[in-house]
N, C-alpha and C positions, 0 to 999 in steps of 0.2 A: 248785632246779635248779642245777647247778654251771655257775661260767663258765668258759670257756677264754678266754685272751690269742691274739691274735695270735704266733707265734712270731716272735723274733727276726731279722733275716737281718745276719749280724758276724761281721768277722776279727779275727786278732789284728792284724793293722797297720794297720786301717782308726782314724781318729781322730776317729769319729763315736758318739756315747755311744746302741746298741742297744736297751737292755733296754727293753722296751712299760711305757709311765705308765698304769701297771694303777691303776685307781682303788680304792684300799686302804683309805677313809677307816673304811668300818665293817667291817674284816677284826680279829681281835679282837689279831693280832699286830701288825699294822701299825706300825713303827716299831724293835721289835725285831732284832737286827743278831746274827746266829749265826755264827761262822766254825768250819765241821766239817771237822775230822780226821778222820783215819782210814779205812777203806774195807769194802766188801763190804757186809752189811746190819745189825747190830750198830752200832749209830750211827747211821750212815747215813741206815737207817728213819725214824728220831724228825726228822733232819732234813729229810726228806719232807716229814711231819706238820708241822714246824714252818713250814716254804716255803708249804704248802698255805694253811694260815691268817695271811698275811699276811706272816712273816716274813723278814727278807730274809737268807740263806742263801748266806754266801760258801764255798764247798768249796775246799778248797785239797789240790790235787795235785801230788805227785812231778815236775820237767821231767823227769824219766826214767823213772820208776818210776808210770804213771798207774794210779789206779783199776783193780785188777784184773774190779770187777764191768763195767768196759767188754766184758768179753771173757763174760761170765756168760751166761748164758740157753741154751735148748733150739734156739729158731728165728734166723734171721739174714736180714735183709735188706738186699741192697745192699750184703755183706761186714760189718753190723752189728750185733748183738746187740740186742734188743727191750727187756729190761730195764732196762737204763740207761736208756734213756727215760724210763721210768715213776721208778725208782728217784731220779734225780736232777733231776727237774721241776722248776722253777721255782726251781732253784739258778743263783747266777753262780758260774762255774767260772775257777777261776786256778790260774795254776803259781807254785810255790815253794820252794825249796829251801832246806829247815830245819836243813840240816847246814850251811849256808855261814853267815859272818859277816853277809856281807849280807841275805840272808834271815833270818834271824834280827829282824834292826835292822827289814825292812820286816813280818814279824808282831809285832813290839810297836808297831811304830804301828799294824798294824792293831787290835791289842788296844786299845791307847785309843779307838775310835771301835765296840768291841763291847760286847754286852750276855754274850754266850756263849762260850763253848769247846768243842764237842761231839766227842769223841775217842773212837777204840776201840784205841788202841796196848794191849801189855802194859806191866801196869806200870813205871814207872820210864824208858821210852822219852822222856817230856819234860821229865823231869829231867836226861838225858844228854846231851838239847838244850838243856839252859840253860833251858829254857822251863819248870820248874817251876810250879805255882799260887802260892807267894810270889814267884816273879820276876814273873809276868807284871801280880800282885797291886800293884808297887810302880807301874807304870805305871795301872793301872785296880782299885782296891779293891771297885769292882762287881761285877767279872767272876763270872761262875756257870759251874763247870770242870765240867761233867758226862763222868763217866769211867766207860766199857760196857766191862770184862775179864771172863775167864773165872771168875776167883776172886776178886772185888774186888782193891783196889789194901793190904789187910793179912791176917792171916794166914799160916800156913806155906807154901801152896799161892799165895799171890798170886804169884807168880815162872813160873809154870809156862801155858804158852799155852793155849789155852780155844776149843774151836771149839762149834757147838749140839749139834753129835753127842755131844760129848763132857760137855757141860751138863746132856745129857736124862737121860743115864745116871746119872749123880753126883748130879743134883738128884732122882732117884727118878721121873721119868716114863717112861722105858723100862721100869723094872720093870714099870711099870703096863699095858702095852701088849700086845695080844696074847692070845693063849689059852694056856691053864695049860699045861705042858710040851713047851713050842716057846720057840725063840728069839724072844726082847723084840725085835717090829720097830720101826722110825723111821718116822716119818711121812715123808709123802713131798716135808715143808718142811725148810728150817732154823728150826723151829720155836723153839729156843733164844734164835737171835741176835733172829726180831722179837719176841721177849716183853720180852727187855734192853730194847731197842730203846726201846719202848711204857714200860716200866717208867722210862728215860731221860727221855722226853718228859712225863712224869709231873712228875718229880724237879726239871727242869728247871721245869716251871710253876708248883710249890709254888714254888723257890727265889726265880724272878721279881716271885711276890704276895709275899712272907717281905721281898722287899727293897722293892721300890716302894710296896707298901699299908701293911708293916707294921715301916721305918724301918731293915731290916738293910743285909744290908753283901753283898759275893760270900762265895761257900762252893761246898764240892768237893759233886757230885752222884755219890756210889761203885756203881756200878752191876756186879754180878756175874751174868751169864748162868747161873749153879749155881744161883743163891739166886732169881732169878727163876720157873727152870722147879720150884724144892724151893717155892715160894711158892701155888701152886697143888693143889697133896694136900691140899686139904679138909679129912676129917676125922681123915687116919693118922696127923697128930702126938698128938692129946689119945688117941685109942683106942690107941695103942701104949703112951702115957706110963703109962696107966692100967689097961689089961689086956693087953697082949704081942700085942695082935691085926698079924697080918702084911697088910696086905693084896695081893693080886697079881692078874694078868690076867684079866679075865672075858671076853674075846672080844668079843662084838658088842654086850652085854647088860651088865646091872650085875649081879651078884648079889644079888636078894633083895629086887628090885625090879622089879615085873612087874605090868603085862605094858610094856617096854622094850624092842624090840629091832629088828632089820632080819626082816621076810619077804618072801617071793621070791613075785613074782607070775605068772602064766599066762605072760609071753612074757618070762620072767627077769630081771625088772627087779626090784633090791630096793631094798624100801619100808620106813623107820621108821615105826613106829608108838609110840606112847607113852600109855598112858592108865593110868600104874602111881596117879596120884589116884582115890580113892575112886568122886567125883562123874561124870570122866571113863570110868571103866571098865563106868558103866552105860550111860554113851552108845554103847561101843563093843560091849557087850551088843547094846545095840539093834540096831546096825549090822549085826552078824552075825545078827539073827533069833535072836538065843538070849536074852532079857530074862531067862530064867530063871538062867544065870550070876552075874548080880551080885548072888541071894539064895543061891547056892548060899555054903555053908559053907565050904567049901575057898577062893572067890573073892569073898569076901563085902569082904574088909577090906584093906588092905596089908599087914600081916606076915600075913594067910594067904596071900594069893598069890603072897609072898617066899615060904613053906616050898614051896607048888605051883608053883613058877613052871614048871619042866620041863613036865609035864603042861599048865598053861594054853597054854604058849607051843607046844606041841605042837597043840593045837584052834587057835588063831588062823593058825599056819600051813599048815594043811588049810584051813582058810577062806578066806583071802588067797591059796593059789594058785589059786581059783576063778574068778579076777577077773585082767584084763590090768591094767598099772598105771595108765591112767587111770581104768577103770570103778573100783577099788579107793579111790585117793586122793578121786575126788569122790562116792565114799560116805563117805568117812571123812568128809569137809568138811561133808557134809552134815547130819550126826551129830557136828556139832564135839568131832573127836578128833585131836589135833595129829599130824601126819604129814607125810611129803615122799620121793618117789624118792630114792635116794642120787646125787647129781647128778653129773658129772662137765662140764668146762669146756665142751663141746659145751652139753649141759644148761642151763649157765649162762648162756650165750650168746642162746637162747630161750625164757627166762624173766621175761613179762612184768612181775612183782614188781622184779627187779634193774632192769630198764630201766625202771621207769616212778621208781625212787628215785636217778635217774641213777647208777649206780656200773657203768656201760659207756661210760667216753668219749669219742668221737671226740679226739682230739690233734694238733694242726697241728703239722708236723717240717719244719726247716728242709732236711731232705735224705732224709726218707725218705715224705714226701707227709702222712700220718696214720697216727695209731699208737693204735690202741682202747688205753685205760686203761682202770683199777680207778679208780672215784669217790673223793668223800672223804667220808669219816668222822669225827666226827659232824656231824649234818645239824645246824646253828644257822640258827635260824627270821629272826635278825635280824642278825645278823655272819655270812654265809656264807661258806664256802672258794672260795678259786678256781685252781684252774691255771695258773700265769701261761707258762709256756712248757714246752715238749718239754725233758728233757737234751740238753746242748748236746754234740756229736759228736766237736768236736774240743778239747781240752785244751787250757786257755790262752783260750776263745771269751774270757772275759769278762775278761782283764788290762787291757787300756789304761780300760775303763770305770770297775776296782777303786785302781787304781795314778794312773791320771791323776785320773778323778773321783772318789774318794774320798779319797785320800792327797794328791793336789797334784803329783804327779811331774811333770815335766817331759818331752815325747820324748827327750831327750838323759838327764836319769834312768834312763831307761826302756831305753834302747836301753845305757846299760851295766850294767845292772843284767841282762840278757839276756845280755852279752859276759858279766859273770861266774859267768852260768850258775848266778845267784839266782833266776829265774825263767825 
């Protein structure tokens, strides 16, 4: 069961040290000290993931220029956007201005006191801040610089900015999408940036074991949203490499793999269905009252029902609109033949399966009452994740607790380091 924290309740000029003494002991980050860059979800993400499981996750934002994903999301409450919340949980949030001298001086002390770096600039952006991986190296030889761009930070295209739309396309999953002679649609995510993201948070936790269990040192984590979403095509590198095979959109279904696909039930609700295994396709024989299908010849095996698929997938969907979609699904069930409605977030919302593996959170907000979250993932049976607060609202919530209690500043520090509009 996931836990939630208490939220916060803190300003910036209050001189009372906020953040709830979440008890971390068997949280499996616990102790690890992340300071992320960068913004939107491409980064971002992985520092979620990393917050989630114990991590302590300082964000450091523009005093001018905040987090644009503040402004992100479809719904707004209270003039607020919903996502941030989720997006930035359990991060302490600071302003800092990395162009000034000063800012500068107070992120390499922060750098001494970090395990991480988590960035999504385009390359060469912290190198032009001074903040290169050997500058910040000479202060902390630990540091693990994980770096989320569009085209990693070498090659000819590294220079050139990278969004996921633009990731999907080049990394070859737009081709994939869609049915044969219609425009390659996008999903309806920025799919691109949480694949980097997830691919980050990867990078980052090899680099962490590579140094603590197995005696290394820091090192850059090069993370490209291209090479991410080209990571995923299965089998079209060695089939191209080897026979010039193209492969492109199959619509709802795979080619050639059957019976796979969505049919549409009595009161229009479409249903996947999937029993393109051998074993599986006899159960789903049953299911329809046709037993006799799974000795027929044509549907006897997988590559005959790859050549027939048309024709199969033709009979199952005359059958499956005979049925509304629950009568349909808990025959399937019944007949263990893997299936499910095609859901949509209503859907998801009541369904007992998500709610009973908690990934529908209630979330205490210091200003917006509660805010249903996405759970965490993965579920650890003995080091669980926990929530420890809602994103904090207003930019800057978390400086005097980062600047005074962690660095040692002083209010009089603090209070010029603000005049020079370092923070």
């Amino acid at each position: 069961m996931v836990k939630v924290s208490e939220t916060p309740t803190h300003d910036d000029t209050s001189s009372a040290v906020s953040v709830p003494d979440v008890p971390q002991q068997a949280m499996p980050l616990a102790g690890v000290r992340v300071l992320e860059l960068g913004s939107l979800i491409a980064g971002p993400f992985a520092g979620r993931q990393l917050a989630d499981f114990g991590a302590e996750v300082i964000k450091i934002e523009s005093p001018d220029r905040p987090d644009p994903m503040r402004e992100w999301g479809r719904a707004r409450v209270d003039g607020h956007t919903l996502w941030w919340s989720v997006q930035s949980r359990g991060k302490k949030c600071v302003t800092l201005d990395l162009k000034s001298p000063r800012g500068r001086e107070l992120f390499l002390e922060l750098c001494e006191e970090a395990d991480v770096i988590l960035e999504n600039f385009r390359p060469g952006t912290l190198e032009k801040l001074g903040l290169s991986p050997e500058e910040v190296w000479r202060v902390n030889p630990g540091l693990i610089i994980a770096r989320v761009s569009g085209y990693g930070q070498t090659g000819p295209d590294a220079h050139k900015p990278g969004y996921a739309s633009v990731a999907e396309a080049r990394g070859g999953l737009r081709y994939l999408n869609g049915y044969p002679d219609q425009a390659p649609p996008r999903t309806g995510i920025s799919l691109g940036d949480s694949l980097a993201s997830l691919y980050a948070l990867q990078g980052i936790l090899l680099a962490l074991y590579w140094r603590d269990a197995r005696g290394g040192t820091g090192q850059v984590v090069d993370v490209s949203l291209v090479e991410a979403c080209f990571s995923l095509l299965e089998s079209a590198v060695p089939d191209y490499a080897a026979t010039g095979v193209v492969p492109g959109p199959s619509g709802s279904g795979l080619k050639g793999i059957a019976p796979s696909n969505i049919f549409r039930s009595a009161d229009g609700k479409w249903v996947v269905i999937a029993a393109n295994q051998d074993s599986v396709f006899v159960r789903l024989a049953a299911a329809m009252g046709r037993s006799e299908l799974a000795s027929d010849a044509r549907y006897s095996n997988h590559a005959a029902r790859g050549v027939h698929q048309e024709e199969l997938e033709s009979l199952i969907a005359e059958w499956a609109a005979g049925y509304n979609h629950d009568e349909l699904t808990s025959l399937l069930d019944r007949h263990s033949v893997p299936n499910s409605p095609v859901s949509s977030i209503e859907d998801i919302f009541a369904d007992p399966q998500l709610r009973a593996r908690g990934m529908l959170v209630d979330v205490p907000d210091e200003q917006l009452g509660t805010v249903v979250q996405p759970g965490i993932i993965p579920k650890l049976t003995r080091s669980a994740g926990e929530i420890g607060w809602s994103g904090p609202l207003t930019p800057g919530f978390h400086n005097r607790d980062i600047y005074e209690g962690l660095l040692g500043l002083s209010d009089k520090d603090l209070q010029d380091a603000r005049a020079e509009g370092a923070i």
